[in-house]
TISERO-557426 format. One record per residue (C-alpha): residue number from 1; residue in one letter; x negated, y negated, z negated. Coordinates in nm, 4 decimals. Each point is the difference from the previous one (the first is absolute). Example, Ala and Ser with C-alpha at 12.3 -4.5 7.8 and 13.67 -1.06 7.14 Angstrom:
# residues 2
+------+------+----------+----------+----------+
: resi : resn :        x :        y :        z :
+------+------+----------+----------+----------+
:    1 :    a :  -1.2300 :   0.4500 :  -0.7800 :
:    2 :    s :  -0.1370 :  -0.3440 :   0.0660 :
+------+------+----------+----------+----------+
END
This chain:
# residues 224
+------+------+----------+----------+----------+
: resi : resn :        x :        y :        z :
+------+------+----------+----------+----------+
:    1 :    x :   0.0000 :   0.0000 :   0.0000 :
:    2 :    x :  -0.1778 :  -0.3340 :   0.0684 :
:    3 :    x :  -0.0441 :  -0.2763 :  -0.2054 :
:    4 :    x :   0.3476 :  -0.1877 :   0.1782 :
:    5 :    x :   0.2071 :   0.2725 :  -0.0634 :
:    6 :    x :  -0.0856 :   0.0840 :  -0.3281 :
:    7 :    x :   0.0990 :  -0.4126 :  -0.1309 :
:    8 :    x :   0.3014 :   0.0898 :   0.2073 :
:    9 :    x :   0.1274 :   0.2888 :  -0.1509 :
:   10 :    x :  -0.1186 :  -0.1875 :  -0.3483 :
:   11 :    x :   0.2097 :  -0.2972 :   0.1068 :
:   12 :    x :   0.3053 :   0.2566 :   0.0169 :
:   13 :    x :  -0.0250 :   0.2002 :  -0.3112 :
:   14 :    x :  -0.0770 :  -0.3267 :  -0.2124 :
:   15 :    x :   0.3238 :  -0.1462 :   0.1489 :
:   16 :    x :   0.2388 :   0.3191 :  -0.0268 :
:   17 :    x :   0.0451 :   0.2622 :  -0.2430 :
:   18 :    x :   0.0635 :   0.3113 :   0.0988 :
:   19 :    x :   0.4239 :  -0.0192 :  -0.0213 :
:   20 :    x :  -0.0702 :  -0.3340 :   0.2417 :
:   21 :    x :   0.0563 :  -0.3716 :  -0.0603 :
:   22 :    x :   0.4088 :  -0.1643 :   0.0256 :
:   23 :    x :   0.0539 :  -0.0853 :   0.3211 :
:   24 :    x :   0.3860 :  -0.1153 :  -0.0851 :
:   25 :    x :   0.1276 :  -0.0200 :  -0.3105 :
:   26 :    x :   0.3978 :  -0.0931 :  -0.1167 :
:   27 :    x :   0.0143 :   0.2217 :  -0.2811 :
:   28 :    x :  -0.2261 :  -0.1860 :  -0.2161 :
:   29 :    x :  -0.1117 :   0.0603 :  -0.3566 :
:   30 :    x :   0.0667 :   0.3665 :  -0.1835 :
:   31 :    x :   0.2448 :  -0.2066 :  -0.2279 :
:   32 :    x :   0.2666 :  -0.0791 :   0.2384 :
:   33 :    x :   0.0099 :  -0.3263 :  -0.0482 :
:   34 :    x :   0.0188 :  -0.0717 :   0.3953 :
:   35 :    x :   0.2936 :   0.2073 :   0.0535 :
:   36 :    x :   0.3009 :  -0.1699 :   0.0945 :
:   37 :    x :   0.2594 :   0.2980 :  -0.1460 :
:   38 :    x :   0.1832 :   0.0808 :   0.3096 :
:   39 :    x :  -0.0103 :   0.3076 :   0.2126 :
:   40 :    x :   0.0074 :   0.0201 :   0.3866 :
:   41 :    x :   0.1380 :   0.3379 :   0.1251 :
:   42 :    x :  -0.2352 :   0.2303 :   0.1819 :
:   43 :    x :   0.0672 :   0.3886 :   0.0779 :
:   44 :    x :   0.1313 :   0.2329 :   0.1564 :
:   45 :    x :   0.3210 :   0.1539 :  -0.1102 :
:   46 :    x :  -0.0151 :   0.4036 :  -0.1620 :
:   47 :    x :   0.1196 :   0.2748 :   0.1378 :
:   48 :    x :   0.1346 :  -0.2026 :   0.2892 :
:   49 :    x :  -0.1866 :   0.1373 :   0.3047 :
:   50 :    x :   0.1372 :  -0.3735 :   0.2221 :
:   51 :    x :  -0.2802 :  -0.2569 :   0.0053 :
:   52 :    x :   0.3019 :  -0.2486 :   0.0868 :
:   53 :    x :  -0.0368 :  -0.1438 :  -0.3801 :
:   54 :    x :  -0.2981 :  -0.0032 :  -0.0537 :
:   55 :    x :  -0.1477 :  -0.3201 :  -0.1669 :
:   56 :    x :  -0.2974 :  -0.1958 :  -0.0189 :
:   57 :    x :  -0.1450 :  -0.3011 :  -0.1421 :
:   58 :    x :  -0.2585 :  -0.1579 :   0.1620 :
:   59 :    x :  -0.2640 :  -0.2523 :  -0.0517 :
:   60 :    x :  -0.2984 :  -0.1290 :   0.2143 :
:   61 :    x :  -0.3356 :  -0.0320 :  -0.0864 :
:   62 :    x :  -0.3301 :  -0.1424 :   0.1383 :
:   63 :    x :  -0.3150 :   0.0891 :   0.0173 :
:   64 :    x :  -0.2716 :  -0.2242 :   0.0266 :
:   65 :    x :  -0.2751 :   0.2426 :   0.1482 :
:   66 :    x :  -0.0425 :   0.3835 :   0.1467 :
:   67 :    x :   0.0353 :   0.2167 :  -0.3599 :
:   68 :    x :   0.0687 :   0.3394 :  -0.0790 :
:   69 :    x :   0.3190 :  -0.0091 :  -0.2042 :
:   70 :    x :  -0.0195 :   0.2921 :  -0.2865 :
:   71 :    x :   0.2676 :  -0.0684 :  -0.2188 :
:   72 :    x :   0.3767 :  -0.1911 :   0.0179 :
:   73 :    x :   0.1557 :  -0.0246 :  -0.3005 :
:   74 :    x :   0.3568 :  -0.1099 :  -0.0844 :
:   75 :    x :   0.2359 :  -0.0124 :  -0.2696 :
:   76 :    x :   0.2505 :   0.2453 :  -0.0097 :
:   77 :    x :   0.3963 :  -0.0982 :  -0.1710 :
:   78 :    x :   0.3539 :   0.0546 :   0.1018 :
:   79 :    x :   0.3592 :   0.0177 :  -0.1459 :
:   80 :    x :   0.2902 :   0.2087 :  -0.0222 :
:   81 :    x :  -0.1048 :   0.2780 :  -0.1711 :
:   82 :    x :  -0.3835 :  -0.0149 :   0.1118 :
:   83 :    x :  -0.1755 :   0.1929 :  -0.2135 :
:   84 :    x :  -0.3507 :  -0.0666 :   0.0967 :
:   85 :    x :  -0.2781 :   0.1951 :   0.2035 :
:   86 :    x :   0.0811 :   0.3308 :  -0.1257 :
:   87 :    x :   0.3054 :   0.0009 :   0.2047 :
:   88 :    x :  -0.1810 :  -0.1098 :   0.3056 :
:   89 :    x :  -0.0452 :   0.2565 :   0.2605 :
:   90 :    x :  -0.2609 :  -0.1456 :   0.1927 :
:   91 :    x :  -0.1279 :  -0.3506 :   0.1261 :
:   92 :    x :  -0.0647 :  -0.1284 :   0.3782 :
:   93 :    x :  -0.2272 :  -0.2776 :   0.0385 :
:   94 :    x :   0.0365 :  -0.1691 :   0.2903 :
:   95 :    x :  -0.2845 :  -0.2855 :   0.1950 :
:   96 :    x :   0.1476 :  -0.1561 :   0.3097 :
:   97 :    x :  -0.1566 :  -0.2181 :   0.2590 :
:   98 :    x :   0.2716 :  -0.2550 :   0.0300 :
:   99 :    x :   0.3459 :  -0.0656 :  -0.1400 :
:  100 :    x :   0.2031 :   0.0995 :   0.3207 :
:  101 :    x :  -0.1576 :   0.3686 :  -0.0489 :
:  102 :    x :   0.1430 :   0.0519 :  -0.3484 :
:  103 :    x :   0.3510 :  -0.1364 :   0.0960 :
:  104 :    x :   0.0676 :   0.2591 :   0.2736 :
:  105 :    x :  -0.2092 :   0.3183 :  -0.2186 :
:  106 :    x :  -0.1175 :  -0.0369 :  -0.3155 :
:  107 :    x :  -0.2310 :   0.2973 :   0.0282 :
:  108 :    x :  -0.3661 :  -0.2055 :   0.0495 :
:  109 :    x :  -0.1719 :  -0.0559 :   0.3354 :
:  110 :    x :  -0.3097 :  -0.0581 :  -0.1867 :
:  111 :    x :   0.0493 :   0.2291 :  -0.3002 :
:  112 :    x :   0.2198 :   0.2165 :  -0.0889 :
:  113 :    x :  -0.0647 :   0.2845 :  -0.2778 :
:  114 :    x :   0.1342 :   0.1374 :  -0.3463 :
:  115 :    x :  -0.2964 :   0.0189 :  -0.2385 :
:  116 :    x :   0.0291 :   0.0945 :  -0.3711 :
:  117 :    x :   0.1633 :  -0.2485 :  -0.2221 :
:  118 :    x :  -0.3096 :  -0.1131 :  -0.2976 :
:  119 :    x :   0.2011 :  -0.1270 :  -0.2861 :
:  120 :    x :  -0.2270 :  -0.3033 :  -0.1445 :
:  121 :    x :   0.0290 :   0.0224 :  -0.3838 :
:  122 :    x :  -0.1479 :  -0.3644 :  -0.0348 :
:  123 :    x :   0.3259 :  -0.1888 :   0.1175 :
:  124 :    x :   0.2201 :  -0.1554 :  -0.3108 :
:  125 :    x :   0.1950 :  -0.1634 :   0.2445 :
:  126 :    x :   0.4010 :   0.1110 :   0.0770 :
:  127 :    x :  -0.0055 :   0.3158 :   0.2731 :
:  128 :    x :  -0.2579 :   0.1678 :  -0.0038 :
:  129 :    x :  -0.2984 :  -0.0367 :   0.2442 :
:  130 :    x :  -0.0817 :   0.2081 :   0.2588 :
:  131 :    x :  -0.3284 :   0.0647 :   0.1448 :
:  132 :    x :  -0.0325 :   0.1755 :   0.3591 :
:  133 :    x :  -0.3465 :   0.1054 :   0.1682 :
:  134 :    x :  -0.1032 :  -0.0332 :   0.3834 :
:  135 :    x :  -0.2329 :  -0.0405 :   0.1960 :
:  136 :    x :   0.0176 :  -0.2455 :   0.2936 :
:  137 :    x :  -0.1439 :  -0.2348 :   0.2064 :
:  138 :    x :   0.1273 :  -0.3436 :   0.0840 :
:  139 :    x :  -0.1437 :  -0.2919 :   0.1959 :
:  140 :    x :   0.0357 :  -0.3538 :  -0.1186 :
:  141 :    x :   0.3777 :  -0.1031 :   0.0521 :
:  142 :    x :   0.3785 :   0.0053 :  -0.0908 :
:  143 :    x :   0.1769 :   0.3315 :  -0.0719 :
:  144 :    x :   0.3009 :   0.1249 :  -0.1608 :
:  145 :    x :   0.0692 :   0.2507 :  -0.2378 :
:  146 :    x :   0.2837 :   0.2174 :  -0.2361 :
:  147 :    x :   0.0089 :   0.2402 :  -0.3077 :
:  148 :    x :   0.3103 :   0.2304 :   0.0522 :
:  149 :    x :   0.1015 :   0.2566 :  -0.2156 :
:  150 :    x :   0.1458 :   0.3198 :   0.0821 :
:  151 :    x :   0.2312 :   0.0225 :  -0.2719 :
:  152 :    x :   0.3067 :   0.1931 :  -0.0737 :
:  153 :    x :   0.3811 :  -0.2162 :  -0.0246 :
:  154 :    x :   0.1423 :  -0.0302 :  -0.2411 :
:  155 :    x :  -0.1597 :   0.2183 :  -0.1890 :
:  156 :    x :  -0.2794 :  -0.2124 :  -0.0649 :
:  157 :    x :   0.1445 :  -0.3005 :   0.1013 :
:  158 :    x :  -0.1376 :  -0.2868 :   0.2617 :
:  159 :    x :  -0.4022 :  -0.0195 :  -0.0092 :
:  160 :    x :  -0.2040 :  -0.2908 :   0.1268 :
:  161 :    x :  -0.2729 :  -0.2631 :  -0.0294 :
:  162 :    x :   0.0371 :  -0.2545 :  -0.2594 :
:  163 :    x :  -0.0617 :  -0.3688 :   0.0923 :
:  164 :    x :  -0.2668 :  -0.2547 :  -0.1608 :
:  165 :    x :  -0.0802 :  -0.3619 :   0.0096 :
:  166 :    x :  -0.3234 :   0.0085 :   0.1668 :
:  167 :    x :   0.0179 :  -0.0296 :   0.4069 :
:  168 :    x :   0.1418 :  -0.2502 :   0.2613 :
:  169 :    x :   0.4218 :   0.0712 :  -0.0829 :
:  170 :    x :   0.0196 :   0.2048 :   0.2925 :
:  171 :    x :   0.0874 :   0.4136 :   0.0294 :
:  172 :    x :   0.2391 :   0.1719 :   0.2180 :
:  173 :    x :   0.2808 :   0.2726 :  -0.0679 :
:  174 :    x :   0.0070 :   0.2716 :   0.2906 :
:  175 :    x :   0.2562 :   0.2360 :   0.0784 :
:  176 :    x :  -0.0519 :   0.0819 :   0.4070 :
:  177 :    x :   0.3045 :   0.2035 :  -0.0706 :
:  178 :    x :   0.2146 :  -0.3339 :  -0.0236 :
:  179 :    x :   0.2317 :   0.1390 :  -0.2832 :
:  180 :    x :  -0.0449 :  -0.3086 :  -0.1888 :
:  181 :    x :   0.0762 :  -0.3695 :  -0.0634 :
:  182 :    x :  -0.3003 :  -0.0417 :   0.2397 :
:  183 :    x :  -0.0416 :   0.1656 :   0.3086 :
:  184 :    x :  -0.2906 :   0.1158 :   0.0251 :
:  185 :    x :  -0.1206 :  -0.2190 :  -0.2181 :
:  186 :    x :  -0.0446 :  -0.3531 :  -0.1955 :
:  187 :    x :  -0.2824 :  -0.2224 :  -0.0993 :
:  188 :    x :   0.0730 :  -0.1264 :  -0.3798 :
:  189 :    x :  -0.1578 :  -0.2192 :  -0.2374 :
:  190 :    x :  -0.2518 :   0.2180 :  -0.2408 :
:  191 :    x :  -0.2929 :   0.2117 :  -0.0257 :
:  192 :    x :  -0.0544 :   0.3691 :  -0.0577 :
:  193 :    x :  -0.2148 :   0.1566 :  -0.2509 :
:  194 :    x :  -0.2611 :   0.0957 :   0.2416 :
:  195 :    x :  -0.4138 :   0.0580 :  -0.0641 :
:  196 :    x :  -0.2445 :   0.0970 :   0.2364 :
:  197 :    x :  -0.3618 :   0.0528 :  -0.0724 :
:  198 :    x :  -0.2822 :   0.1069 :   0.2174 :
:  199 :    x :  -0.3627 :  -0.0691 :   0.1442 :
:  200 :    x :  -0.0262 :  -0.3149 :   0.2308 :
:  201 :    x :  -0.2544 :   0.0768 :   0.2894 :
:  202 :    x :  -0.3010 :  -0.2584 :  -0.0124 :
:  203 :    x :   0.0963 :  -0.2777 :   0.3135 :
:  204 :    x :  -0.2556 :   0.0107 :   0.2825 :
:  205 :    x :  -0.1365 :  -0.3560 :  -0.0876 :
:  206 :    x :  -0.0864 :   0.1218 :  -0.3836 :
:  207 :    x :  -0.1836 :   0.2789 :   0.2204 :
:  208 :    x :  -0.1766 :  -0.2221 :   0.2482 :
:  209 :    x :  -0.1115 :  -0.1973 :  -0.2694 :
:  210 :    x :  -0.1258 :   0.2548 :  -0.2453 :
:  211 :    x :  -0.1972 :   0.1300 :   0.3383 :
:  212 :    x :  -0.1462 :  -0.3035 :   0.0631 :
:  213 :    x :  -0.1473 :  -0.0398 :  -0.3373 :
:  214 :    x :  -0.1650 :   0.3179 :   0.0339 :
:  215 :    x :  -0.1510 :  -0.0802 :   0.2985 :
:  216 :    x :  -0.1451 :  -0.3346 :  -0.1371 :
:  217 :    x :  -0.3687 :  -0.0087 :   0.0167 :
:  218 :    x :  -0.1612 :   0.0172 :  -0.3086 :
:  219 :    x :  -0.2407 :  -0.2425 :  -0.1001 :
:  220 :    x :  -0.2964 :   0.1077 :  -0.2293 :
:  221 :    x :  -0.2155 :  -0.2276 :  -0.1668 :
:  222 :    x :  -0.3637 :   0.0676 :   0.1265 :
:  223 :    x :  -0.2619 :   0.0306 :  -0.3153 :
:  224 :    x :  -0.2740 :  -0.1270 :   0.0066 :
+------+------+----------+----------+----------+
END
């Protein structure tokens, strides 16, 4: 490994431990105290085979250079009967490229996958917080994204993703199905518990310029 590479790859690991840095954050601190105690709806319906209900809620996020996202976390509530996690069949987390994709499928363009809920013990906050692992590569840019819950009605009631009051006021509730208020969906004033961390990629000028300094000539003091 030369001598750029290795204050490269130093540059990283001082800068990122090994869970990765927050890229977005509107959950906020393990106390709750940015929640905003409301719940948007987000799953799809149990046993009910039809997709034509399911429900999403969806917020955008940015990011500001090419990272590998690891980890999305969100916060996890509902109502009528919702008895938490436990009665959670399974979660679909959903990455879309742009906001017309998710309001005619809400299965993601640019991921779409059911990983294994991690329950985050550290969260004193109402719901309880949810922490799901991937593995994915994004560039610099705008994307969309949705928790949904597979989760059996009414037995354990509506599940979904509980809103804060960190973000810019704006989310979406998706239903492509159209059975709804909204068809297919509706932009609304709030933001959803959301939390992605990851590993931004160095930008090409930080490169260029850590390459340049190694390639400096070095001056040495002649002794007489």
């Amino acid at each position: 490994m030369t001598a750029f590479q290795h204050v490269v790859w130093a540059l990283v690991a001082t800068t990122h431990v090994a869970v990765g840095d927050v890229l977005f954050d509107q959950i906020g601190a393990a106390d709750g105290s940015s929640m905003a105690y409301d719940t948007w709806g987000s799953m799809h319906f149990l046993p009910s085979p039809s997709y034509d209900l399911d429900i999403a809620a969806v917020d955008d996020f940015r990011l500001d250079a090419a990272s590998t996202v690891t980890s999305i976390e969100f916060v996890l509530d509902g109502w009528y009967n919702f008895g938490g996690p436990e009665g959670v069949a399974g979660f679909h987390l959903n990455i879309y490229s742009n906001l017309d994709r998710a309001m005619h499928d809400l299965t993601g363009d640019l991921l779409s996958m059911r990983p294994e809920p991690i329950l985050v013990e550290d969260w004193d906050g109402p719901g309880w917080l949810i922490r799901l692992e991937v593995d994915l590569k994004l560039n610099a840019g705008d994307y969309f994204m949705s928790v949904m819950m597979d989760n059996p009605y009414p037995d354990n009631g509506w599940a979904g993703v509980a809103t804060s009051t960190l973000g810019d006021n704006r989310a979406w509730q998706i239903s492509p199905g159209g059975n709804y208020v909204f068809d297919p969906g509706i932009e609304a004033n709030g933001n959803l518990a959301y939390r992605i961390s990851g590993i931004s990629v160095p930008a090409p000028a930080t490169l260029l310029t850590l390459a340049m300094f190694f390639r400096l000539p070095s001056r040495r003091r002649r002794l007489r």
